[in-house]
C-alpha positions in Angstrom: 158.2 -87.5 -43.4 160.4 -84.8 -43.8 159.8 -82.1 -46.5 162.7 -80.0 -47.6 162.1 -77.2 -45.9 162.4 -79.2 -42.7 165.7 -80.4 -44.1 166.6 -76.8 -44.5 165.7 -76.0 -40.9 167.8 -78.9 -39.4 170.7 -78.1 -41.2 169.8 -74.3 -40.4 170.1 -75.2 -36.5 173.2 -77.5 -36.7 174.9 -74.8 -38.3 173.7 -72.3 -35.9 174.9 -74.7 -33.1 178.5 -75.2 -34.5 178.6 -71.5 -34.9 177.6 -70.7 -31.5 179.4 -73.6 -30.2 182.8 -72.6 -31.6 183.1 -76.3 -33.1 186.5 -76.9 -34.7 185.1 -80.3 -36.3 182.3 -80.7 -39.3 182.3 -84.3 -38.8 181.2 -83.8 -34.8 178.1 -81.6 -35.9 177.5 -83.3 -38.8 176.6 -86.5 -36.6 174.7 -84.4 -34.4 172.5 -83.3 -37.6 172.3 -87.3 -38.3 171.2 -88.2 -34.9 169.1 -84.8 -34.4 167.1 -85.5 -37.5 166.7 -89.2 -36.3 165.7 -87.9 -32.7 162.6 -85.7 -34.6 161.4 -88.7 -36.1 161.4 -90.6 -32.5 159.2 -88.0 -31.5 156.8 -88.2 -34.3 156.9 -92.2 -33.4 155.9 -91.2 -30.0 153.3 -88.9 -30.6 151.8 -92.0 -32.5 152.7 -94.3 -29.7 150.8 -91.6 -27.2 147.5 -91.9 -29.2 148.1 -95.9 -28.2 149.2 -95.7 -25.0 146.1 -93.4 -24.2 143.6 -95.9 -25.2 145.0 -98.3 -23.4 144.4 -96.1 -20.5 140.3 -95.7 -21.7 140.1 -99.1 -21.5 141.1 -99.4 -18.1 139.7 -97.2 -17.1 136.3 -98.6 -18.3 137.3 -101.6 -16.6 137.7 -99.8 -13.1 134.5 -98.2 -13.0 132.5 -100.9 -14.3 133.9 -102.7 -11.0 133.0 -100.1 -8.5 130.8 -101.1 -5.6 128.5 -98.5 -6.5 129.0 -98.3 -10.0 126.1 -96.3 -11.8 123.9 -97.5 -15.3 126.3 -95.7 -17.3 129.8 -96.9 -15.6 128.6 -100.6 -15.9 127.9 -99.8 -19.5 130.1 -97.3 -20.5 129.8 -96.1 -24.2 133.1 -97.7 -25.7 132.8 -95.2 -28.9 136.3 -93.6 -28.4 138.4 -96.9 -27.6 136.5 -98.5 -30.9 137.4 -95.4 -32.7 138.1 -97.0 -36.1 141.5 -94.6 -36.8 142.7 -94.9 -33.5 142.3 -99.1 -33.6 144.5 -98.9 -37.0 147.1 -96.9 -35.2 147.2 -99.8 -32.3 146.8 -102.6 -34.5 149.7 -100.8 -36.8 153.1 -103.7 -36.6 154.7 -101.2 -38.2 154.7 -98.7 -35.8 155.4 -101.8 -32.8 158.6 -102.5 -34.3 159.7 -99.4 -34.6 159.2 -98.9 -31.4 160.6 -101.9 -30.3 163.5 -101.4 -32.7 164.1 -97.3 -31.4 163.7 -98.8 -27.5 160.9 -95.9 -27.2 159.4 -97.2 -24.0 158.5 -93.9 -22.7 154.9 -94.4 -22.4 155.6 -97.6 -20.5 158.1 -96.5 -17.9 156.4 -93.2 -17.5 152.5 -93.8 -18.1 151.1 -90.7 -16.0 151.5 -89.0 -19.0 148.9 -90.7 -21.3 147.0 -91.2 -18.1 147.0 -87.1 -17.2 145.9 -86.7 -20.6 143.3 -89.6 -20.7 142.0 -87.6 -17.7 141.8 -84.2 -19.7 139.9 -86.1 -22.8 138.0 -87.7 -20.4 136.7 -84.1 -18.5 136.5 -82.4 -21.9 133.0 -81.2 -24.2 134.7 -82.8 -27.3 134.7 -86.2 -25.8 131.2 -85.4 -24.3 130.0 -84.2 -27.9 131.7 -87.7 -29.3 130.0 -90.5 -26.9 126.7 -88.4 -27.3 126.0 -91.1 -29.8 126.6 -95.1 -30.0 128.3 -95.1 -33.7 129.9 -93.0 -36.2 131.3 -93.3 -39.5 135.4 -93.4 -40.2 135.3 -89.2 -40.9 133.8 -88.8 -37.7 136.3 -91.1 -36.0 138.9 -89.4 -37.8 137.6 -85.7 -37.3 137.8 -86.7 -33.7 140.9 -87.8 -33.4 142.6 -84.7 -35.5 140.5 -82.2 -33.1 141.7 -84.4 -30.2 145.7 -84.1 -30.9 145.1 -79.9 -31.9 143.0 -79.0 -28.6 144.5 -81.3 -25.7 147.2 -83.7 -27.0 149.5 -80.6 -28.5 149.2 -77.7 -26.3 149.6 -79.8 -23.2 152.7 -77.8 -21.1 153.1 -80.8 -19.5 153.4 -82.8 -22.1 155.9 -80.2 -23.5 157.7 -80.1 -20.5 158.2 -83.8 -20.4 159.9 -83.9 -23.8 161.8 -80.6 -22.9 163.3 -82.8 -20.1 163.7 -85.8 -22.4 165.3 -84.3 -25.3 166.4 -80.9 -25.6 166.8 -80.8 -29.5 162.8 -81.7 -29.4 161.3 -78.4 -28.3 162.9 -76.9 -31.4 161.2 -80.0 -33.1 157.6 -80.1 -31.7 155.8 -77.8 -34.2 157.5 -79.3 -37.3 156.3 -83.0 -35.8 153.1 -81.8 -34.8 152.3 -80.3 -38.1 153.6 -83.3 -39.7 151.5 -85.5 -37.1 148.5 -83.9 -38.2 148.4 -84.0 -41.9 149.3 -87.7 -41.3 146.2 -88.3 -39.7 144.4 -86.2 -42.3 145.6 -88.5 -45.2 144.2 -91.3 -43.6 141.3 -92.8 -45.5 138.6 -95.3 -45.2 139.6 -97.8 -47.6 143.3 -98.3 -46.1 143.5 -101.5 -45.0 146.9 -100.8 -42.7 148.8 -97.1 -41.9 152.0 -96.7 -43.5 154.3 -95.2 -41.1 156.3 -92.8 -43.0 160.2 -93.2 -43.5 162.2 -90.1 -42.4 163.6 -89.1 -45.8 161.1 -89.8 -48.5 164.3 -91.2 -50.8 167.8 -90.8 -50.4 168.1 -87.8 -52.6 167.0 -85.9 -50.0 168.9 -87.9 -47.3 171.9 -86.6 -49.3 170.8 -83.4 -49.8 171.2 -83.0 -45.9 174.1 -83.8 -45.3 175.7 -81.7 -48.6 173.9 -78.7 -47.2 175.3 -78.7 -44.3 178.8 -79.8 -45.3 179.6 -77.4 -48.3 177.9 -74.2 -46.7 179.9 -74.9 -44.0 182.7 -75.4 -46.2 182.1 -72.0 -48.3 182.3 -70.3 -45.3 184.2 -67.6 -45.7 183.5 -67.4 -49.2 180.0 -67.0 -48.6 181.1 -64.5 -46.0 182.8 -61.8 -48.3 180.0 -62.3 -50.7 177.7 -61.4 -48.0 179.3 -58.7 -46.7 179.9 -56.8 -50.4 176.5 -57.1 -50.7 175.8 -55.0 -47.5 178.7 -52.4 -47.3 175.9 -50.2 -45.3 175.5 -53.0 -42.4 177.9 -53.7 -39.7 178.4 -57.4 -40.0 177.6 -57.7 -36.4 174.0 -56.2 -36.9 173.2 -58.4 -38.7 171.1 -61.5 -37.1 173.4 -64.7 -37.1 170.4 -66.6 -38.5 170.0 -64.5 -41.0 173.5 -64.5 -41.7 173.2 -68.5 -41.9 170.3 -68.3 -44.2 172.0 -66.2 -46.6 174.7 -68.4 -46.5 172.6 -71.3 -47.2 170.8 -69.8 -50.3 174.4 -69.0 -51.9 175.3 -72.7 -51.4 172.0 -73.6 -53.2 172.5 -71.0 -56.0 176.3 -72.7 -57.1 176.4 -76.1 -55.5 172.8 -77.7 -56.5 172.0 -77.1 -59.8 169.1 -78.9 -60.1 167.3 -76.2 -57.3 165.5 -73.2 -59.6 166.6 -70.3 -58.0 162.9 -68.5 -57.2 162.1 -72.0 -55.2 165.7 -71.4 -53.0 165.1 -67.6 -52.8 161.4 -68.9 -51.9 161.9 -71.4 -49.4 164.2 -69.2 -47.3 162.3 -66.5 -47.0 159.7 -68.7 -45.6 162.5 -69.9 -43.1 163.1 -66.5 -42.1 159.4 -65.7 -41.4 159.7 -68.5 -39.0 163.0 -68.4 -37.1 163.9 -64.9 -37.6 162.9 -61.0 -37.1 160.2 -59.4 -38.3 162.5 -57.7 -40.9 164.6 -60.7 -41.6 162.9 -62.0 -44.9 162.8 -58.2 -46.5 166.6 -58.0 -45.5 167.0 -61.6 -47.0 164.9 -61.0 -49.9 166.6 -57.9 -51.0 170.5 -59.4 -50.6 169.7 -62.4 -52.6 167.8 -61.0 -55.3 171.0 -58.7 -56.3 172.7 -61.7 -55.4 171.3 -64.0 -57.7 170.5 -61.5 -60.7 174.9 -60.8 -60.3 175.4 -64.9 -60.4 173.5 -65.3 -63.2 174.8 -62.2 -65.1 178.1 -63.5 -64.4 177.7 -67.2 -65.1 178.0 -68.2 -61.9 174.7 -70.0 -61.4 174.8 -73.3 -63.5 171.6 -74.6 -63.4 170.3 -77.6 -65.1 166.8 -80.0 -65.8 164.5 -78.8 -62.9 167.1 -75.9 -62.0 165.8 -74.4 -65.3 162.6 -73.6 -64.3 
């Protein structure tokens, strides 16, 4: 599930967090990356879980109205298109995703079900499901289309939906548009032909479990090293001016450069300045750019940079 960038952007927060936090132990943060990285993939589960927990609340509600006193044609013979949805029946029918579930104790859905209810109701009062039941059938890329457009236009920007896991989980808000974009290219791998969804792991190997927590741990260790590097590099900047993520990021890429040889320097160089972009100022990635290309070029004139196999390219 995760790529390395998003490994990059946990470890990028927990070191902002011990930082800020004036955290005299490594080993204190470095379980709160652990369980914070674990608590993102919780809330990719239960974004999966909601798409469940929603149809169940279609197919009561088909039940109620079909019982009314007064109950028109159409409520006694509702068209069942969206809770036979065929991707949205794999989801459900996933065992995979129950255990894990049952295994994480994730019983949000049950104990607080006015929130797949609330957004039943907004699917229910919306053009896209109007546009969807216009017809009786539809083919798996229609049923898959439909779910995709349902989690980008009502399931993601609900606020109080967002609110919810605000209140939940703090750590989460930071994590909703990584697991929503992760959510949705998911769904968009999907195919006909799959008999059962795989439910992703959180690390795709352990190569990149590891490469988490030796992030974290060495730049944190390099510190101060990475510090005087840093600020030789920037005689003209008052260390305080300069943004602490930034700061963290730079820190990071030097780690990369000397303790993971196997990274090509252009993809680190690369995949920060994409980090900055994100969770920085406007300015940050030009800043970054310039500091680590003199940086890198002075490593590798100096033999500094080892790099070896894939760190070659």
């Amino acid at each position: 599930m995760l790529t390395r960038r998003h490994i990059r952007a946990k470890v990028m927060q927990s070191l902002y967090a011990f930082h800020q936090g004036k955290k005299d132990s490594m080993q204190t943060e470095e379980k709160f990356l652990k369980k914070s990285t674990e608590d993102m993939y919780n809330l990719f589960l239960l974004n999966l879980e909601l798409l469940v927990s929603i149809k169940k609340q279609a197919e009561e509600y088909y039940k109620i109205v079909k019982k009314k006193f007064l109950a028109t044609e159409e409520e006694k013979n509702p068209n069942k298109k969206f809770v036979n949805n065929q991707l949205l029946n794999r989801i459900s029918e996933s065992n995979a995703l129950s255990q894990l579930i049952e295994d994480k104790k994730l019983k949000h859905w049950s104990r607080d079900d006015e929130y797949p209810k609330l957004i039943w109701n907004k699917i229910l009062e919306s053009d896209l499901y109007a546009d969807y039941i216009f017809t009786e059938n539809s083919s798996f890329k229609e049923d898959k289309d439909f779910i995709i457009e349902l989690f980008k236009t009502i399931i993601a920007p609900n606020e109080d939906l967002y609110d919810y896991y605000e209140d939940q989980n703090l750590t989460w808000i930071d994590d909703f548009p990584i697991v929503n974009t992760t959510l949705l290219k998911f769904l968009q791998k999907q195919k006909e032909d799959d008999e059962v969804i795989t439910i992703p792991r959180l690390y795709k190997n352990v190569e990149d479990e590891n490469f988490a927590r030796e992030l974290f741990t060495k730049t944190l260790l390099s510190d101060e090293e990475f510090s005087e590097i840093t600020k030789n590099k920037t005689p003209n900047w008052d260390q305080d001016r300069i943004a602490e993520i930034d700061s963290i990021l730079i820190k990071m890429s030097l780690c990369e450069f000397i303790k993971f040889p196997s990274i090509p320097v252009r993809v680190t160089i690369n995949e920060y300045l994409e980090l900055a972009k994100e969770y920085s100022t406007p300015k940050s990635s030009t800043f970054i750019n310039g500091v680590l290309d003199t940086v890198s070029k002075e490593f590798q004139s100096n033999g500094k940079i080892n790099k070896v196999g894939r760190g070659l390219m």
